[in-house]
C-alpha positions in Angstrom: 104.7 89.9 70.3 101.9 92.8 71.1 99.9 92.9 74.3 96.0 93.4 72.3 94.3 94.0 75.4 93.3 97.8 76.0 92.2 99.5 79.0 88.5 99.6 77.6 87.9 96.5 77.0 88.8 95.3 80.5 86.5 98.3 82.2 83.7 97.1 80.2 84.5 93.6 81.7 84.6 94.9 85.0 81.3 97.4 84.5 79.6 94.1 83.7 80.9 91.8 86.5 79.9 95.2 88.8 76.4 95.0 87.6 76.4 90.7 87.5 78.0 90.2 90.9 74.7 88.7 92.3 75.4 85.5 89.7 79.3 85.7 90.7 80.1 81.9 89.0 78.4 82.5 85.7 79.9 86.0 85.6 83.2 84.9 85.9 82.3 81.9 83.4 81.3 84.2 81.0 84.8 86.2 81.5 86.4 83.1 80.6 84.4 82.6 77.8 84.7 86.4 76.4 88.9 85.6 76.8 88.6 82.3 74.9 86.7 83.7 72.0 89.0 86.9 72.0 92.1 84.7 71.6 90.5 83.1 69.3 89.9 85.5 66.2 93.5 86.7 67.1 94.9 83.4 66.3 92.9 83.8 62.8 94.2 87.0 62.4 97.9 85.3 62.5 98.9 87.2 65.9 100.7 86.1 68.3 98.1 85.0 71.2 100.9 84.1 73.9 101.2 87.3 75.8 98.2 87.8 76.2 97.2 84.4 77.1 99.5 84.8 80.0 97.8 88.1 80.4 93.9 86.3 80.7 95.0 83.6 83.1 96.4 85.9 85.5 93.7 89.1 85.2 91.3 85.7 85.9 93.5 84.8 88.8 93.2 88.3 90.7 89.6 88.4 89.2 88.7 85.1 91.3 90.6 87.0 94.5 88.5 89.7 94.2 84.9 88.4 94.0 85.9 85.7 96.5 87.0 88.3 99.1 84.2 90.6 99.4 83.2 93.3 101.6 86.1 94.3 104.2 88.0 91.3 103.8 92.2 91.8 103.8 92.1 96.1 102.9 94.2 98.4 104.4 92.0 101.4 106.4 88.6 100.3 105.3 86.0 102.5 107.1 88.6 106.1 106.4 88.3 105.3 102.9 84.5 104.5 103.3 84.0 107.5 105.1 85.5 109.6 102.4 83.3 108.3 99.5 80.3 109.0 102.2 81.3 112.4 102.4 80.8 113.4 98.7 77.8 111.4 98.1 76.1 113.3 101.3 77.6 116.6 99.9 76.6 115.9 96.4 80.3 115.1 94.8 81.3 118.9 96.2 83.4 120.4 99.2 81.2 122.9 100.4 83.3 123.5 103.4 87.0 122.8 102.8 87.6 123.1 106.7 85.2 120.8 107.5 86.2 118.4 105.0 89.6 118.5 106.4 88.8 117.5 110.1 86.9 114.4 109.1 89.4 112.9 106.2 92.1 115.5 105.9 95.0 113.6 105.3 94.3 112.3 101.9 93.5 114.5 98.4 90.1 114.7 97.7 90.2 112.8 94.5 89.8 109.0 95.2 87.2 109.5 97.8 85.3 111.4 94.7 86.1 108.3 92.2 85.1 106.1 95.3 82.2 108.2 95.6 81.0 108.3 92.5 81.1 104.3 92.2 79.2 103.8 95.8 76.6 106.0 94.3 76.0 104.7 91.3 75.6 101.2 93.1 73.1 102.5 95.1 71.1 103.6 92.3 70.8 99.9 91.3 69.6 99.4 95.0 73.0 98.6 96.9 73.4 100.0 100.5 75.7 102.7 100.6 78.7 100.0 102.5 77.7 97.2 99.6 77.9 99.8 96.8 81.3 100.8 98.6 82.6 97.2 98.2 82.4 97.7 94.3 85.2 100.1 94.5 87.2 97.4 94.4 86.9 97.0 90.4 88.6 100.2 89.9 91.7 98.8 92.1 91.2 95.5 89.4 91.3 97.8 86.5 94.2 100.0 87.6 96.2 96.2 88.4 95.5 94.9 84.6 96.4 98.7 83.1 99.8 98.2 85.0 100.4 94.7 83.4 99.7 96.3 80.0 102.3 99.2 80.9 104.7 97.0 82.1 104.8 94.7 78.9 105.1 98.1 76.9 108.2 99.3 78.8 109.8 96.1 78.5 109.5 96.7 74.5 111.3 99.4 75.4 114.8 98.0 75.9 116.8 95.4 73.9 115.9 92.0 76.5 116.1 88.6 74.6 112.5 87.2 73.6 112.6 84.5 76.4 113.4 87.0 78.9 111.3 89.9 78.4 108.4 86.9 78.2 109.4 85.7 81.6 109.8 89.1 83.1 106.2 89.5 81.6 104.7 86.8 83.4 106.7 86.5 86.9 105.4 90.6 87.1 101.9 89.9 86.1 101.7 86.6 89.0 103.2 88.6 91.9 101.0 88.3 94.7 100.9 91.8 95.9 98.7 92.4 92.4 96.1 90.7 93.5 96.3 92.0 97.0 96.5 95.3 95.5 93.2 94.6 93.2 90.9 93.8 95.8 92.0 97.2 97.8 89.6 100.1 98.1 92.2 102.2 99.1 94.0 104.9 96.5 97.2 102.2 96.4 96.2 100.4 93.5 95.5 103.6 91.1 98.3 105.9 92.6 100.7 102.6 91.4 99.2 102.7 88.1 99.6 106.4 87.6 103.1 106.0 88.5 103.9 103.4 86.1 102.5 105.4 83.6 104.9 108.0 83.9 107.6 105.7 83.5 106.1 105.0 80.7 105.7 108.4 79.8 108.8 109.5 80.9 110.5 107.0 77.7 108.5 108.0 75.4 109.3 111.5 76.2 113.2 111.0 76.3 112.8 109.4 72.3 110.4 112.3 71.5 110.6 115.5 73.9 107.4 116.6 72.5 104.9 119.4 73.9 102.2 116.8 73.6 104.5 114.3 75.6 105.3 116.4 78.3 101.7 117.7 78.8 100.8 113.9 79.1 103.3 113.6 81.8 102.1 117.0 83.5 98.4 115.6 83.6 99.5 112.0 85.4 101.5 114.1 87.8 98.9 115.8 88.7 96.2 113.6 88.5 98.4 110.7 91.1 99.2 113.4 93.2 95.6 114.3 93.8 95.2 111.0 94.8 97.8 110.4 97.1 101.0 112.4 97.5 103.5 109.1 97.2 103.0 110.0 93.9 105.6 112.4 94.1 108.7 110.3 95.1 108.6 110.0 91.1 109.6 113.6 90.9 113.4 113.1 92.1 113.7 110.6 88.8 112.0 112.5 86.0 114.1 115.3 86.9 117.0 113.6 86.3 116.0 112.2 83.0 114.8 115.8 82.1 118.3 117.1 83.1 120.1 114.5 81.2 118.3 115.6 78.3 119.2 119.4 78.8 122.8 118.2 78.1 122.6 116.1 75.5 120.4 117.8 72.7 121.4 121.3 70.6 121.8 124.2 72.1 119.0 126.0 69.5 116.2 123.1 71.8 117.6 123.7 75.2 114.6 126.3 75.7 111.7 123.9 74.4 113.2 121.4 77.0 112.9 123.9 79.6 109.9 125.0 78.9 109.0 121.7 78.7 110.0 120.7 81.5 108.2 123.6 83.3 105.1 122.0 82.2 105.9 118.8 83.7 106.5 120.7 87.2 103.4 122.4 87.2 101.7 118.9 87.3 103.0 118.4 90.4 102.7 121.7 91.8 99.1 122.0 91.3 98.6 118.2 92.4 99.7 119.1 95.6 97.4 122.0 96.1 95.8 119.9 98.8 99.1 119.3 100.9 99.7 123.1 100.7 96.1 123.5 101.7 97.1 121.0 104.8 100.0 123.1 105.2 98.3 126.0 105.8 95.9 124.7 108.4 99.1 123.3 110.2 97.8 119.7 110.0 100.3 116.9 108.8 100.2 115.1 105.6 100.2 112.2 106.9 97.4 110.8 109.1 97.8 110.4 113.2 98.5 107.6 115.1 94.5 106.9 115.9 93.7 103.2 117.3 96.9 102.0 115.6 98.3 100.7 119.3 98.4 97.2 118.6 100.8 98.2 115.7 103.4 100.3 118.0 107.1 99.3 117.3 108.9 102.0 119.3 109.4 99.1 121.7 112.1 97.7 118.9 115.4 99.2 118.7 116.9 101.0 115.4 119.2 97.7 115.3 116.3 95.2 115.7 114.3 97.0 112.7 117.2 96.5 110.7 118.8 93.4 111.0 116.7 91.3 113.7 116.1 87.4 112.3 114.0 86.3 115.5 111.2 86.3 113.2 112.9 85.1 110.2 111.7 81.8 109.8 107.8 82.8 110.2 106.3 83.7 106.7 103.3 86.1 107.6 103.5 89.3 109.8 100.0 89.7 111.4 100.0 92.3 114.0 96.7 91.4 115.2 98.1 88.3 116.0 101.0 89.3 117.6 103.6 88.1 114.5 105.6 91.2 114.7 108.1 91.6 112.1 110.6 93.5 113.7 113.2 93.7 110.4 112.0 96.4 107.6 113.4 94.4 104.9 111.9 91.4 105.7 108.5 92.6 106.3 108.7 94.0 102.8 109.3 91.0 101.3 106.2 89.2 103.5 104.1 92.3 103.1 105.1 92.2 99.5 103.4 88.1 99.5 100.9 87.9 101.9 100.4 91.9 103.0 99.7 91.8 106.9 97.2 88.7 107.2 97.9 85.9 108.0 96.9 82.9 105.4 95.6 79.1 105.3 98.2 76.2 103.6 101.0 76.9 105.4 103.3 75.2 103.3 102.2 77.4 100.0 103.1 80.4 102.5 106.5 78.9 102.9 107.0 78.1 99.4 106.2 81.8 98.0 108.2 83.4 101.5 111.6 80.9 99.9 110.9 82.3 96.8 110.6 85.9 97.5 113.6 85.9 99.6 115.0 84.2 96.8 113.4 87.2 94.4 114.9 89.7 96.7 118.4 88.7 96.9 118.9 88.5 93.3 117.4 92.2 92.6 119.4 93.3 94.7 122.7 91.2 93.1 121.5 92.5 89.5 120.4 96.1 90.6 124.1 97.1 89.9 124.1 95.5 86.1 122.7 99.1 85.8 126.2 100.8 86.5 127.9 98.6 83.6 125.7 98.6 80.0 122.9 100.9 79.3 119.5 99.8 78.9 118.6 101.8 75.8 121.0 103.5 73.8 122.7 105.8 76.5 122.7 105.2 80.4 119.7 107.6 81.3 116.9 105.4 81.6 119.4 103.7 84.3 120.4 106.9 86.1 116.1 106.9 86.3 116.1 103.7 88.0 119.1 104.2 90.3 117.5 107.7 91.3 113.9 106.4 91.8 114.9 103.4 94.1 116.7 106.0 96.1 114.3 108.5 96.0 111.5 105.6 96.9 113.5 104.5 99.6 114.7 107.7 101.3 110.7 108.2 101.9 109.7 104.9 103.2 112.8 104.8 105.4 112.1 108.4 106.4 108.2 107.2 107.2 109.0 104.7 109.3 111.3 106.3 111.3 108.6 109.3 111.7 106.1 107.0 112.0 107.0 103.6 114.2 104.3 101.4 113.4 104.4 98.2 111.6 102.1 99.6 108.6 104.3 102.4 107.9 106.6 99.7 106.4 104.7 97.6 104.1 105.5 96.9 100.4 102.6 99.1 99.3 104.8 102.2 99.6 107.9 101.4 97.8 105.2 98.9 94.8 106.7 100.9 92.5 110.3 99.6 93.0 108.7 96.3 91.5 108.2 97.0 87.7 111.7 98.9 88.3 113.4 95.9 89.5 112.3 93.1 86.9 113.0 95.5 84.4 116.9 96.3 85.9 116.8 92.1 86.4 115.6 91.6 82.9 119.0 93.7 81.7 121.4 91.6 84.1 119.9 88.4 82.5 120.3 89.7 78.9 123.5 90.3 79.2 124.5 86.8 80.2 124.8 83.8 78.1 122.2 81.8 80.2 122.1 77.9 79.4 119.0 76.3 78.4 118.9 74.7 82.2 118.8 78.7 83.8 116.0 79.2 81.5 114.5 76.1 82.6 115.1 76.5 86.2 113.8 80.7 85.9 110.5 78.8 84.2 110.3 76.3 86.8 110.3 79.5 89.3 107.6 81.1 88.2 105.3 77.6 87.3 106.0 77.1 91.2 104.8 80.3 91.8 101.7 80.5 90.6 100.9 77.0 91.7 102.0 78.3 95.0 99.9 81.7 95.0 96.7 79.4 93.3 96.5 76.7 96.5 97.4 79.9 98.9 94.2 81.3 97.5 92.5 77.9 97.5 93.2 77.6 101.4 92.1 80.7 102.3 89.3 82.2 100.5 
């Protein structure tokens, strides 16, 4: 089975739901229609159609999400972002002063607020106010969600998982809620996460072919999800290792081409995070300050509380602004991960997707170390990328909330990328079992309930 959709065809959809947004129902009827009639000639063309099948229902599941939630409806730091895309369309798209620029939006790269920019004008030359044409940002956090579905089915081609599997892993990933909370962001979180699955991507085809063009391709989405936020970099601790493992394994006469290759790769990064140097130099942090973030505060919990506290265990949401605290880090991710930090209408949906993600948790974590005992392609360094990555991921959220004690500093949104990595280590547990036809059922059954779950969430809410 091949995943037909490409990234062009689903911007062109989204260019045209931008421009029909004032006839939002027929727009997303004529969506429907353009998937239909695509499926269509690629069932007379003898292809396989279920992929992406699964694929259309669940673009047009975070598609209905994002044109029923618009304006600032559930983002994360709404009016910074807005005021970054304000600052290159009143500057004309350039940083004319650098110092200036810093002490109004310092703490994140300049290149989002210039894509954000660049959107928010071009609405307004259709006759949008500047905060209406802002709201269309959104589509580029829609796009960025679908690319990362595409990715992911590619990686799992990767690795030897059983038909049946790698197609549940396919849809479960696509369905998670935190993509359609992600696609309706106009925040960098939804692009930086693309970026990043793209070099795990990358990173695989470079390990079967360590080729110049390979590594340059790597070098540019380094540098390119660094300049749009510096999370981007918690990648660099597991491509290093996979670079490494390929310095011992291949011929002594090709140990300098991987160097050099590898030196490439590195200077991605390096000039990505020009701007934090820039920061650096200025003595400001690279992280933003603590500014009307009060009513998030949790220095008031102690180091024991944040880690294993239950008081709130049996509440599904964690809305600050309604005083739902979620004093345990590993439990917020896993609501944050659902629901982000709102709270939600149909309860009992909230309560089905909360059992299920706990559920979701507990058994990545079980099959996390199926990774120490078979490898997942034909030697174990794809798994020494994994095992690095989740540590490397984790170190830096752990690290950030510790710095930083307030209850967005925790969220699922800064270890997303631990996601794709877990269903792919979960897909490898499962294949190497002999699963009965009920597990297979019952995994089926899990991810029906799901989406069922997530649709009459949505339907309650929005």
């Amino acid at each position: 089975m091949t995943l037909h959709f490409n990234l062009k065809g689903i911007a062109c959809i989204c260019l045209g739901l931008m421009l029909w947004q004032a006839v939002m129902p027929f727009a997303l009827m004529g969506a429907t229609v353009f998937f239909l009639a695509y499926l269509w000639v690629l069932r007379h063309k003898g292809e396989n159609i279920l992929v992406d099948g699964i694929f259309s229902v669940s673009f047009l599941l975070n598609l209905w999400y994002v044109l029923s939630s618009w304006g600032n409806v559930r983002q994360y730091d709404y009016f910074n972002f807005f005021m970054h895309a304000d600052y290159f369309i009143d500057n004309d798209f350039f940083i004319f002063s650098p110092k200036n620029y810093l002490q109004s939006v310092y703490f994140q790269p300049p290149l989002w607020g210039f894509m954000s920019g660049v959107v928010t004008k071009f609405m307004m030359l259709l006759g949008k106010a500047e905060e209406s044409g802002f709201d269309f940002v959104r589509f580029i956090s829609l796009f960025a969600m679908s690319g990362a579905g595409i990715i992911f089915w590619r990686l799992s081609q990767k690795f030897q998982f059983k038909d049946n599997i790698k197609l549940w892993l396919f849809t479960a990933f696509v369905f998670m809620p935190i993509n359609a909370i992600m696609a309706n962001l106009v925040n960098n979180d939804a692009m930086v996460y693309f970026l990043m699955m793209a070099l795990m991507y990358a990173t695989v085809l470079w390990y079967d072919d360590s080729s110049w063009q390979n590594s340059f391709i790597i070098s540019g989405l380094l540098f390119v999800a660094t300049m749009i936020k510096f999370s981007a970099l918690m990648m660099l601790p597991a491509l290093g290792i996979v670079g490494l493992l390929k310095l011992l394994t291949v011929k002594k006469g090709t140990r300098l081409k991987i160097c050099g290759e590898g030196a490439v790769m590195l200077l991605g990064a390096i000039l990505g995070f020009v701007w934090g140097g820039f920061l650096l130099y200025h003595h400001l942090p690279l992280t933003p300050p603590p500014l009307n973030n009060e009513f998030q505060n949790m220095e008031g919990f102690r180091l024991t509380e944040r880690l294993f506290s239950l008081s709130q265990a049996t509440v599904p949401f964690a809305d600050v602004r309604l005083k739902q605290f979620e004093p345990n880090v590993w439990l917020a991710l896993v609501k944050t991960s659902l629901f982000g930090e709102w709270t939600w209408q149909g309860i009992i949906w909230g309560y089905i997707l909360y059992g299920l993600g706990i559920l979701s948790a507990v058994l990545f974590v079980i099959s996390f170390f199926s990774l120490l005992t078979r490898p997942l392609g034909r030697d174990y360094t794809f798994n020494a990328f994994l095992i690095v990555l989740v540590f490397s991921v984790l170190t830096a959220w752990i690290n950030f909330w510790l710095d930083y004690p307030y209850f967005c500093s925790v969220e699922f949104r800064y270890t997303v990328i631990l996601m794709p990595a877990a269903f792919l280590w979960f897909g490898h547990y499962l294949t190497q079992k002999h699963l009965p036809k009920v597990i297979n059922y019952t995994l089926a059954g899990v991810v029906v309930l799901m989406i069922f779950a997530r649709f009459m969430l949505y339907l309650n809410t929005i």
